[in-house]
N, C-alpha and C positions, 0 to 999 in steps of 0.2 A: 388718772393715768391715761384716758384718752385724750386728753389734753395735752397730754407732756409727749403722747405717740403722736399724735399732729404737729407738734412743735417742731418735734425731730425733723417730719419729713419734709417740712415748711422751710426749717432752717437749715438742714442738709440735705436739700437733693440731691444736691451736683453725685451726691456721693453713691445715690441709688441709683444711676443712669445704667450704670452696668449691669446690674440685677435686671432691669426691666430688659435692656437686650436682651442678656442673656433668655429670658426668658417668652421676650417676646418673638425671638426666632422660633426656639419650641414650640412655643404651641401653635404660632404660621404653618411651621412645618406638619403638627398634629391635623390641624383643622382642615388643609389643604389636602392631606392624603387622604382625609373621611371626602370630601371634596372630589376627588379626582375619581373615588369609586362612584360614586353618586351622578357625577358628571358624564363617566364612561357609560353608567348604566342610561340614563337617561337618553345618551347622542346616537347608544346602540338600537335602543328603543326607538328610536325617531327614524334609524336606516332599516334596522330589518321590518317596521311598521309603514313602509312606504308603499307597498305594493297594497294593503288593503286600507289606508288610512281614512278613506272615503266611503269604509261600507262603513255600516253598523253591528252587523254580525259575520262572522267567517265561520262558515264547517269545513273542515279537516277530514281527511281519510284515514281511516284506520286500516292495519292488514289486514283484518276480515270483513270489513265493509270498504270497499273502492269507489271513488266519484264516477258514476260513470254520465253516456250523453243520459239514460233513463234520469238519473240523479239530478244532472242539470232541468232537464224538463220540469222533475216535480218540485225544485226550488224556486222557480220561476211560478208555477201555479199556487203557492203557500198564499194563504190570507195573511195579507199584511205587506207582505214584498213588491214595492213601487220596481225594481231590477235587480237582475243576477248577473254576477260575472265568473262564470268557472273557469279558474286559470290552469291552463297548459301549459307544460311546458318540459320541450324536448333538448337533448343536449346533440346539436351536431355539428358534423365541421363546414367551417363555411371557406371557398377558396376565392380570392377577391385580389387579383391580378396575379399575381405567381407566388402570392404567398396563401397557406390555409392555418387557417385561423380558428380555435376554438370556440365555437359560441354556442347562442342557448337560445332560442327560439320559443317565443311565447305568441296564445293569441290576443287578439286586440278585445274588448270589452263591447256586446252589443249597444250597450248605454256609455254616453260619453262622460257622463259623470261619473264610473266609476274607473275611468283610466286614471292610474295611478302619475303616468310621468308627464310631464310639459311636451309639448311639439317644440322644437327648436324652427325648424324650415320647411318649407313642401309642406305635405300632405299627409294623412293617412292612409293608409291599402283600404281599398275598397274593393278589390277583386284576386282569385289567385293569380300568384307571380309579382306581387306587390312585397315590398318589406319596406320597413321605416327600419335604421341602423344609429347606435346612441352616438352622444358628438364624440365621446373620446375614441373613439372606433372609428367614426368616419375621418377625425382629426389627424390619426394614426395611420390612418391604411389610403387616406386620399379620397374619400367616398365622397360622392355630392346627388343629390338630385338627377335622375339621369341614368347613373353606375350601377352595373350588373354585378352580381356574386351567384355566385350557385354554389345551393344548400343542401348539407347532406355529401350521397356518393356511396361507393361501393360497400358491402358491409365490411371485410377487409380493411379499406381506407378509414371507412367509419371509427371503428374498434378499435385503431392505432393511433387515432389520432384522439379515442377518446381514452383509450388506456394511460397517453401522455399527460393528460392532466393530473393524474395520480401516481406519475413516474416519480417524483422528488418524496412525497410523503410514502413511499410504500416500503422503499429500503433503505435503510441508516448507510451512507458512503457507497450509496448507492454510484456507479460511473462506468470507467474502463475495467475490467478487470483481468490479472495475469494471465486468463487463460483465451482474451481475446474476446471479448466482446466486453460493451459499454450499456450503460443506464438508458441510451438512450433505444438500444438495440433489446433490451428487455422488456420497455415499456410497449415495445411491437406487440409484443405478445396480445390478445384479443382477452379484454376486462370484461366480464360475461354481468356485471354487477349493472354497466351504464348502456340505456338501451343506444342500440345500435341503427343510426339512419339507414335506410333501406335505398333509396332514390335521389338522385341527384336531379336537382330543379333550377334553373336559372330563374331567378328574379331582379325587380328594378327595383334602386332603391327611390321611395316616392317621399320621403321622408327625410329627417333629422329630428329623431328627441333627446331628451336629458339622458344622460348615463341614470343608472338605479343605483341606491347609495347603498343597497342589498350587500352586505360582508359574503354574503354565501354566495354572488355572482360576483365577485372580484377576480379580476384577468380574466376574465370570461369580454367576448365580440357581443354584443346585445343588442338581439332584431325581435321586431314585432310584426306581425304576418295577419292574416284572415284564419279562418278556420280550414279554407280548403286548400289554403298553401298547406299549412302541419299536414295537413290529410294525404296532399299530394309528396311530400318531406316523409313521412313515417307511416301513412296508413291510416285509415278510420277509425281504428280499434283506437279510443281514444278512452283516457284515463286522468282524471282532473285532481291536479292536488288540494286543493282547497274552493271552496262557493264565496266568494262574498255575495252580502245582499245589502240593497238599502230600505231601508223599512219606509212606507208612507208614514209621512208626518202623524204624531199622535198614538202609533202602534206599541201596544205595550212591551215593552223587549223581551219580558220574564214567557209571556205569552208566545210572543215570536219565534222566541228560543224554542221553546215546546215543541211548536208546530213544525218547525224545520226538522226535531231531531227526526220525529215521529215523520214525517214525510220521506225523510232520506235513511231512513230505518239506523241512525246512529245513537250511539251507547251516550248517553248522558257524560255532558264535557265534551262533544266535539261541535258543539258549537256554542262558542262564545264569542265575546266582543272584541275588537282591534287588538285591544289595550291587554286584554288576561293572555291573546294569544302572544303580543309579541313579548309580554314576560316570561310564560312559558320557554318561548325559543331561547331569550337570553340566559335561563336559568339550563337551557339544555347545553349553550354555549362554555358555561362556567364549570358546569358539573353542579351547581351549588355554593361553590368556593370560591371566592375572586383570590386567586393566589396574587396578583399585583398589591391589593391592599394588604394584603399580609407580610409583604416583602415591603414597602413603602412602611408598613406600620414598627417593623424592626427597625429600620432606619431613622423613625420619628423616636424610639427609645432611646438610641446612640443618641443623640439631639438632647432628648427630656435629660438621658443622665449626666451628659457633659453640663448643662445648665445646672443641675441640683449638686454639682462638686461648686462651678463658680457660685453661685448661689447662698451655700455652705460658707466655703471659703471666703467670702465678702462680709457677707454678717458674723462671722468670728471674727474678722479686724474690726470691724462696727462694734463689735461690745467690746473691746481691748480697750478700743479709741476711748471708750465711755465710763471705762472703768472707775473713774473720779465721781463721774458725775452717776452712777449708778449707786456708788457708793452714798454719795450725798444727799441722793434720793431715799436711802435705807433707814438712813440716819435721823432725817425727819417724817418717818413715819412709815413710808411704802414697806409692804411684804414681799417678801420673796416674789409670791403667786404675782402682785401686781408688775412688779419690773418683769417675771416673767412676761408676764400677757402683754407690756407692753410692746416688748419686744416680737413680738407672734402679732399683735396688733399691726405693728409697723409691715411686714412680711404679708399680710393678709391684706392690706393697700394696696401694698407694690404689686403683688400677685395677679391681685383680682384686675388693674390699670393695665397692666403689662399683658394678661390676658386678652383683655378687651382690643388691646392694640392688634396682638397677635391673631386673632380673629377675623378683624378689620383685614390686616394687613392680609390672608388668606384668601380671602374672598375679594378683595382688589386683583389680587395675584390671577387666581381663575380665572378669572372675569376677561382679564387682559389676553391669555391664553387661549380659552374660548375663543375672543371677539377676534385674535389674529390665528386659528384655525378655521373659522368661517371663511375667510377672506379663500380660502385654498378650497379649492371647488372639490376638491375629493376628501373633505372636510365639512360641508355645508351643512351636515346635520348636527354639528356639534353643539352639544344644548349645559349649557351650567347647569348644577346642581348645587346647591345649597341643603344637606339636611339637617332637620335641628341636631340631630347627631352630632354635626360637626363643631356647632356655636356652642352645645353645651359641653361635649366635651374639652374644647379648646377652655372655655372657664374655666370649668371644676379640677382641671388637671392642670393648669397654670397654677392658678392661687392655691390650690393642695401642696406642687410642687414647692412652690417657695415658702410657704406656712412650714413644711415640713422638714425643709433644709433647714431652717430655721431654728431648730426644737435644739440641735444638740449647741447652738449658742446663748441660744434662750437662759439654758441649764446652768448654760458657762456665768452666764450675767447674776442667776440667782444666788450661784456658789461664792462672792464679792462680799468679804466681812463686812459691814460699817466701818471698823475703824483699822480695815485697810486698804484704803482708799489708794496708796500709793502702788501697792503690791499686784500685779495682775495674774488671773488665772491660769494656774498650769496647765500648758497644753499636753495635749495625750499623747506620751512618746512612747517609746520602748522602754522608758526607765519606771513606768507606772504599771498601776493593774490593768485600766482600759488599755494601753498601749501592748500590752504583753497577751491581754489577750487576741486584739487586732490580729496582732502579728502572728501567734498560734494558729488560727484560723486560716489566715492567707497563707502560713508557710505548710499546712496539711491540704486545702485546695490545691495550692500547686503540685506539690508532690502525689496529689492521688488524680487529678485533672492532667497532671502532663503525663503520668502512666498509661491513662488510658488514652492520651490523643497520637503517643508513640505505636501503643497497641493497635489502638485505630486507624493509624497509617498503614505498618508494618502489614495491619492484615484486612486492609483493605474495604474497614468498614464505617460509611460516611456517618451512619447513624450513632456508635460509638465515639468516634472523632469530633464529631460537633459539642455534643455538650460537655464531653471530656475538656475541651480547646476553652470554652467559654466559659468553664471552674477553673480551669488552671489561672487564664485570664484575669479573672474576676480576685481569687487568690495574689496575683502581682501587684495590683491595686490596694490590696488590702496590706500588701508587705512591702509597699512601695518608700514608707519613711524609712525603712531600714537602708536602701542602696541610694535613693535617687539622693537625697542631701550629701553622701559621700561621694558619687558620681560629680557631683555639681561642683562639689569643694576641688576634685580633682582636674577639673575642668579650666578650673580657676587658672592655675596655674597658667594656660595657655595666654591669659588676659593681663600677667604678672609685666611684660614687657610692655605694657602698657604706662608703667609707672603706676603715683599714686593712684588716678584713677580707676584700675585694672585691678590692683591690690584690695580697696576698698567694694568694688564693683564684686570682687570673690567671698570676701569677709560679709558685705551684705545678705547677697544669696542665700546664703545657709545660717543666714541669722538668726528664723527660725524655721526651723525645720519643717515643723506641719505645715506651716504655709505655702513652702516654698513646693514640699510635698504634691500638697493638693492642685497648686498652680497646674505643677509639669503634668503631673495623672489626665489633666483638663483635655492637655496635648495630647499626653499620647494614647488618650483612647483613640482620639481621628488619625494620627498617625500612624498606629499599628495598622489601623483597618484596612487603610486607603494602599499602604504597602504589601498589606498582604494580600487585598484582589490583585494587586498588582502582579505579585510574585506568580499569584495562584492561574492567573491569565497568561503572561508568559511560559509556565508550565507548563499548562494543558495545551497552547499551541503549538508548543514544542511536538509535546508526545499525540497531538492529531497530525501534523504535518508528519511526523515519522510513521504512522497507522496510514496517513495516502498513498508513502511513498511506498510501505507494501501493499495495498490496495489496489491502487493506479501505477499500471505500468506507464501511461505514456499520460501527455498534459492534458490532451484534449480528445473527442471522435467524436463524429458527427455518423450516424446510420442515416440510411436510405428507407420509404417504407416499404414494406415485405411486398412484394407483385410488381415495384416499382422500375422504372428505367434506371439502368446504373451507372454510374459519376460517368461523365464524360471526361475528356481528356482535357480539353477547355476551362471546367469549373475548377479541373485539381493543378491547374497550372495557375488560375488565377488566385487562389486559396495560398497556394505555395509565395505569392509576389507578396500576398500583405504582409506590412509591416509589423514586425513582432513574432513572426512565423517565420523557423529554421528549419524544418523539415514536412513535407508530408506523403502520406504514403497509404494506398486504397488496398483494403485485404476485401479476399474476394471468395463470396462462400466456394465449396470444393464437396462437399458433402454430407454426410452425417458417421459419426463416429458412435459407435456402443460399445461401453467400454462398463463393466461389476455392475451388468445389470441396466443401463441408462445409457438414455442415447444423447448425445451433444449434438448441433450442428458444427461445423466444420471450417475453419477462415484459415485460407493460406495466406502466407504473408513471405515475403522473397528475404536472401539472406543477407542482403546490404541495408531493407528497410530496417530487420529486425536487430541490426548493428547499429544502426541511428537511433531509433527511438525507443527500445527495451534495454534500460541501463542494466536489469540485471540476468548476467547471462543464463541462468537456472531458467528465466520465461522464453528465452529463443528455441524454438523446434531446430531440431538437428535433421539430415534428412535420416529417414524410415522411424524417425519419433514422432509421438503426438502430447505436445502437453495440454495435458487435464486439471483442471482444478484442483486449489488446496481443497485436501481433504479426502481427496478420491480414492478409494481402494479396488487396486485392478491391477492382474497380474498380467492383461495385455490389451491391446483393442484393434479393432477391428472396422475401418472407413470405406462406406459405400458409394461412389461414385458412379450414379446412373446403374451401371448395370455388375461393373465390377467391385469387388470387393479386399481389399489388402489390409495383412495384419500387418500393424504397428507397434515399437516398443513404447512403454508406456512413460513419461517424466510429467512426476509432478510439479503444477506452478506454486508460488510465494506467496499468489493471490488466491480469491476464490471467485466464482462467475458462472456461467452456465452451457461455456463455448469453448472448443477444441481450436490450438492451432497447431498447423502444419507446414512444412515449405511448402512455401506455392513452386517450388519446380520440380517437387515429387507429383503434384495433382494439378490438372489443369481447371481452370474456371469453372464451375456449372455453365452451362448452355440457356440462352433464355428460352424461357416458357419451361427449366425443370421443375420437379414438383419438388424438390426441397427449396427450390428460391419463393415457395408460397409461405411458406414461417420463417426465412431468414431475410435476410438485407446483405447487400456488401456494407463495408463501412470504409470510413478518411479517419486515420490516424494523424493525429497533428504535432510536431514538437513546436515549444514556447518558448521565448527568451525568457529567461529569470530574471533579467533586467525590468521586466512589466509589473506595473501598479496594481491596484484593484480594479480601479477606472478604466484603465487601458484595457486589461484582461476583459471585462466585460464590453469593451466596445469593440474586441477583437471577436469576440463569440456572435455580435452580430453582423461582424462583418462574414464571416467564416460562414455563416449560415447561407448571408445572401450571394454570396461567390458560387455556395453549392445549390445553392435551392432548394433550401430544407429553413424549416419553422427551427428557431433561437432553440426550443424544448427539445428537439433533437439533438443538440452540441452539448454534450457535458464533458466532462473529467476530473483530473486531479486538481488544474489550477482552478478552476471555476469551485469546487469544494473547497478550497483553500480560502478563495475572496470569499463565500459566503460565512466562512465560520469565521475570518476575519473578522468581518463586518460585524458579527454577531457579538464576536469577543471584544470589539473596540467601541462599538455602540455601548453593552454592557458596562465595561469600564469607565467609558465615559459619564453615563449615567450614575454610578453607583459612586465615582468620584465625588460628582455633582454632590450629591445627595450628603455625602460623610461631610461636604467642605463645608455645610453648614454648621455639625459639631466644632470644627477646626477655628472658624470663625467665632464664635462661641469663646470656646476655650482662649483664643488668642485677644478677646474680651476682657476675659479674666486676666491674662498677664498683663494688660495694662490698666486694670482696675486693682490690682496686687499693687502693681508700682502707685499708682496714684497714691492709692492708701498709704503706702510707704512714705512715699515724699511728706504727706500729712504727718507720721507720727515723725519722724525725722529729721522735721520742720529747722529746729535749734540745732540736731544736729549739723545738718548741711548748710546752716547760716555761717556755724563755729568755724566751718571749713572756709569756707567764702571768704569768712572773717583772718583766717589762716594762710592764705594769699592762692589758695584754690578757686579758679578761675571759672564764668559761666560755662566754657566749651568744655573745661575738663567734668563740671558738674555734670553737664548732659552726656559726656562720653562716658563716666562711671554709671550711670542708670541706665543705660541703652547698652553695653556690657553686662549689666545686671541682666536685662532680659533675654539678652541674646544667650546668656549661661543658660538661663532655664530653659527658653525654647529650642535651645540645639542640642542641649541634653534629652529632653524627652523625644524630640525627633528621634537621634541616634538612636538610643532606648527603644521606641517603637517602630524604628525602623528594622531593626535586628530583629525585633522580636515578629512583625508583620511577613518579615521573610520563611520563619521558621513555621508559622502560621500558616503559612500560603502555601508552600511547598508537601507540610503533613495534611493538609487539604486538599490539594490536588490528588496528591499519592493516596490518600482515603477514596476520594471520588473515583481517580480512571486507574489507579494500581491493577483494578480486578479482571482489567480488559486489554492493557498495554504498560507497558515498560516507561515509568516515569523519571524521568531527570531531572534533577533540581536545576533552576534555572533563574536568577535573579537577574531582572532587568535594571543593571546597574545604575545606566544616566537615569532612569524613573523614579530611583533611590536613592541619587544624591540628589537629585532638583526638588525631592519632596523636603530632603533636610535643609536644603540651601533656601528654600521660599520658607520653610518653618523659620530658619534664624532670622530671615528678613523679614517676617511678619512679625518676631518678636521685636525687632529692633523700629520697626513702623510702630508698634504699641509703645513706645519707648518716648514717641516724639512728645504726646500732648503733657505729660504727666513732667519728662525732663523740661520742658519749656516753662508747664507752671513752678518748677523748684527754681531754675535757673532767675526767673523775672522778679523772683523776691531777693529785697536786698538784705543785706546780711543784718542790718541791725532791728529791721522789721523781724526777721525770723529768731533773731536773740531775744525780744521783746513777748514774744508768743511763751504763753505760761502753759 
């Protein structure tokens, strides 16, 4: 029988071409996601391992033992240590022609061999008031050899400018809020967590080196200094976050190890080598978990089980095809067991080929990804990974998959009388016992899986809903012979005006059922999915853009920092001319408000601006009101300006925030130099055409910054939330689209491996026709009808159902927190059914072309 399974595959491949796609996309896709972990880990490894990649060992501080200068001294004295480099390193703001800039200030290395980055140009600092500045910084801001910055600055300035770095991560829709101030007016506030520069220092810059491929210094200005610039920058009291050392040649490490910890009186584990620390970091990175793999690795299942339906459904035409000659193989002697095995034989060829490719084809794929990430300098460390993980599991899970798909044909081949060679095997419908119970199964899945994903919407619970969604699912699948062949028959009809070929093209489709079944199920797993991220993203942008719209009163505000000079007249005229900007308008502190307990500062705003850019009238102060944030409970309040003090009625805002506003023509300005302009800011209110892009919107936010002369981290609001969650939600889609279209692709395999096979058993029939004065064009236009039934049936079919999908998903997800609307992105949902029936009718071509080329009496002749 191995002989007669080699025969097969020898003499019918053309036939397994589609099984090996199909499954050599799978397991690309399997091998490539173990791949892309292994990859990340490795490129992360190679950027946060850049700063010590040249010692040998690294100690760490722990909170109860600190580096300090004592520490560096006795790491430098340790037997064994050829150099030490204790790295520093302070966060301050650096200001470098009218803009200030976040940066981080490290010292330079006594030994040059232990400097981590390349020198681009100039020099290194050899004295204080020297810095070297990295190229994307100097690139960015215009620095050269020459160029002065000064580092540091008042603690005030300090503290607001380092609290801004942690303004977007510290609050969810974090921005403007109803009651008058903006995200970027909170971030003022003084972060007691990030030390605070003390001294403002001019230096030259003497230098240009490489950027640090460091994740943890990303948007970070990155200078290197002497020891006695930081000192002059922040103070003596210096505190070292990690030692590297390099061992003289021949030092035993285990030994070295010792002596350091015991030298620098650390707890056993804070010093280790390059390599253990910078996994440590990554593993601190992850938590443990790389959640991309796990989300990539769902994605490669969608993949594996669309393959194991075509797969399936391929080798049950294969032993249909065979039925004569499986028979006639029984009849001279073969058993059961062996026509079984041969059949599992054939399956465990193709598998394990098709693996091998798929494998191949993965690590091609990488490879190429990698080598054009490298090319992108903010990418350099991009390193492949290959784990045997990857190769063996892309094997064993290939040739398992198709071995296994195999089995319920196998069964089919053994079930073949001898001497009924003519008669082929009943397929499993609803009219049998396996069919009846199929069907049982999937019609009690759906009915207990759609309960709970209704329940799990209605009440808001994603954990419910998920696996509720994917039994109901799973369930359709399994009862999918009962509707889709009547669906398809129904369908028919539209293909009737077709004439003969249209008639025949309907009557094919549903000829038999299971096949035709397993075909469309191929489809529309990818289809259901890809429409219901779809639905499920339309949704949720829906119901965030209505959560901004009561969040964010107004589009945009830019603050000023707290001590600072206030807008000029000049900057808010020039703000006002850019393009894309309809309104602007400066609120101007007035004083502080306590009101149940808690005090607010204080923003008046006049009653023409607060008619422009507050759409809804419940946030305009009225005069002798003050509104307070959602949520405030206060039966009045009471605003102090300088010396006087007036009671206010209380209205509360729509939003929530941490800031009072008033008419500014009930209170005049604060006065400079008062003491409540020392925690507040004025701010620029901005309104924004709705006509603007994402693009624009952000090239508007730096324009708006440089007219006022404030850092971009100072501009935020509504539309800038908007373009980020945008982006967030169209990058996602895009991605996950990407990812299903490989199933799709797959699937859309199988329907013209369905037709193929078709055309083959059909052979005489479609000659009889030919022979019948049915014409090549009408041949190829009944079979590409054919396909286009089945794939625009499952489309429809999964599109319907990917909406309902999408919509009880979102409503599980954000129900618990805002008001969700269903919201079907119609043109996304008919382009996905209209490219399904044109990719069914593209599967159509090669299959109709080979029926159409045989002439009629050659295909009469075929026994």
């Amino acid at each position: 029988m191995l002989q007669v399974a080699f025969s097969q595959l020898k003499t019918h491949s053309r036939r397994f071409i589609a099984i090996m796609l199909a499954v050599l996309l799978a397991v690309a896709f399997l091998s490539a996601t173990l791949m892309v972990n292994s990859s990340a880990t490795a490129s992360l490894t190679a950027s946060l391992g850049q700063s010590y990649a040249k010692a040998d060992l690294v100690a760490s501080a722990t909170a109860s033992v600190p580096l300090t200068a004592a520490s560096a001294a006795a790491a430098a004295r340790t037997p064994g240590v050829a150099a030490s480099y204790p790295l520093r390193q302070e966060m301050v703001p650096v200001s470098a022609g009218t803009a200030t800039l976040a940066g981080v200030l490290r010292n330079l290395p006594a030994s040059p061999a232990l400097e981590p980055l390349a020198l681009v140009s100039g020099s290194w600092p050899t004295a204080a008031g020297q810095v070297t500045v990295d190229a994307k910084t100097a690139a960015a801001r215009h620095l050269a050899v020459g160029s002065t910055v000064t580092l540091g600055g008042t603690p005030v300035a300090a503290a607001h400018q380092e609290g801004r770095l942690k303004a977007e991560a510290r609050a969810s829709g974090s921005g403007v809020s109803g009651s008058g101030t903006s995200g970027a007016a909170r971030s003022a506030e003084p972060d007691s967590a990030l030390p605070a520069a003390s001294h403002a220092v001019k230096a030259t810059v003497t230098g240009v080196m490489a950027a640090s491929a460091d994740p943890q210094l990303s948007g970070l200005a990155q200078f290197a200094a002497t020891a006695a610039t930081l000192d002059a920058v922040s103070g003596p009291d210096t505190h070292y976050t990690t030692i590297a050392v390099k061992l003289v040649p021949g030092t035993n490490t285990a030994t070295a190890t010792t002596a350091l910890e015991q030298a620098l009186r650390l707890p056993a584990g804070q010093v280790v080598t390059p390599q253990e620390l910078t996994t440590a970091t990554v593993k601190s990175f992850t938590g443990g978990t790389d959640h991309l793999t796990i989300v990539l690795l769902a994605f490669a299942a969608v993949a594996l089980l669309v393959s194991g339906l075509v797969v399936s459904n391929t080798f049950s035409v294969l032993v249909a095809q065979r039925t004569r000659e499986l028979a006639l193989l029984r009849c001279v002697g073969a058993s059961r067991k062996q026509v079984r095995s041969s059949v599992i034989l054939e399956a465990l060829v193709v598998g394990l080929a098709a693996s091998v490719l798929g494998v191949l084809a993965a690590v091609g794929t990488m490879a190429v990804v990698v080598g054009l990430l490298r090319h992108n300098p903010d990418y350099a460390f991009a390193t492949l990974g290959v784990p045997a993980s990857s190769i063996i599991a892309g094997l064993v899970v290939g040739t398992l998959l198709t071995v296994a798909a195999s089995l319920v044909p196998a069964r089919s081949a053994t079930r073949v009388a001898p001497l009924a060679a003519l008669r082929p095997a009943d397929d499993a419908s609803v009219h049998n016992a396996a069919g009846r119970v199929r069907l049982g199964i999937g019609i009690a899945l759906i009915l207990v899986g759609g309960a709970g994903l209704v329940a799990g919407g209605l009440g808001s619970n994603l954990l419910l809903a998920v696996p509720a969604g994917a039994a109901s699912f799973v369930g359709l699948i399994l009862a999918a012979t009962l509707f889709v062949p009547r669906l398809v028959s129904m369908a028919g009809r539209l293909a009737r005006p077709a004439g003969v070929p249209g008639t025949m093209a309907s009557a094919n489709a549903v000829r038999n059922p299971r096949r035709t079944t397993a075909t469309a199920s191929a489809l529309l797993i990818g289809v259901t999915l890809v429409t219901m991220m779809m639905t499920g993203a339309a949704t949720a942008r829906q119901a965030f853009e209505s959560q901004l719209a009561d969040h964010f009163p107004v589009d945009m505000a830019a603050a000023a920092v707290p001590g600072a000079p206030a807008f000029t007249g000049a900057e808010l005229a020039k703000a006002a001319t850019l393009p894309g900007v309809e309104a602007v308008a400066q609120l101007k502190v007035v004083g502080t408000v306590t009101a149940g307990g808690r005090q607010y500062p204080a923003y008046g705003i006049s009653a023409a601006d607060a008619a422009r850019l507050l759409g809804n009238p419940a946030n305009r102060p009225a005069p002798g009101t003050v509104v307070l944030p959602k949520g405030t409970k206060a039966a009045g309040a009471s605003l102090v300006d300088g010396k006087t003090t007036t009671r206010l009625t209380v209205h509360t805002s729509t939003t929530g925030g941490i800031a009072a506003l008033v008419p500014l023509s009930d209170f005049p300005a604060a006065a400079a130099g008062s003491p409540v302009l020392a925690g507040a800011a004025d701010q620029v209110w901005i309104k924004v055409s709705p006509s603007l892009d994402g693009t624009a919107i952000t090239a508007l936010r730096a324009d708006i910054a440089s007219a006022l002369h404030v850092d971009e981290n100072q501009v935020d609001g509504a539309v800038l939330e908007k373009v980020m969650f945008n982006q967030v939600i169209n990058t996602l889609l895009l991605v996950v689209t990407g990812l299903l279209a490989v199933a799709i692709v797959i699937a859309l395999i199988g329907v013209a491996n369905t037709l193929s096979l078709s055309v083959l058993e059909r052979t005489r029939e479609n000659s009889l026709l030919r022979a019948l004065g049915l014409t090549r064009g009408q041949l190829r236009g009944m079979l590409a009808l054919e396909a286009v039934l089945i794939a625009g049936v499952a489309a429809v079919i999964g599109s319907v159902l990917g909406v309902v999908y999408g919509w009880l998903g979102a409503q599980s997800a954000l129900g618990s927190f805002t008001t969700v609307v269903p919201v079907v992105p119609w043109a996304q949902v008919l382009l996905v059914v209209a490219v399904a029936a044109a990719a069914g009718l593209l599967a159509s071509v090669v299959p109709a072309r080979r029926a159409a080329r045989l002439s009629p009496v050659e295909g009469l002749a075929v026994d």
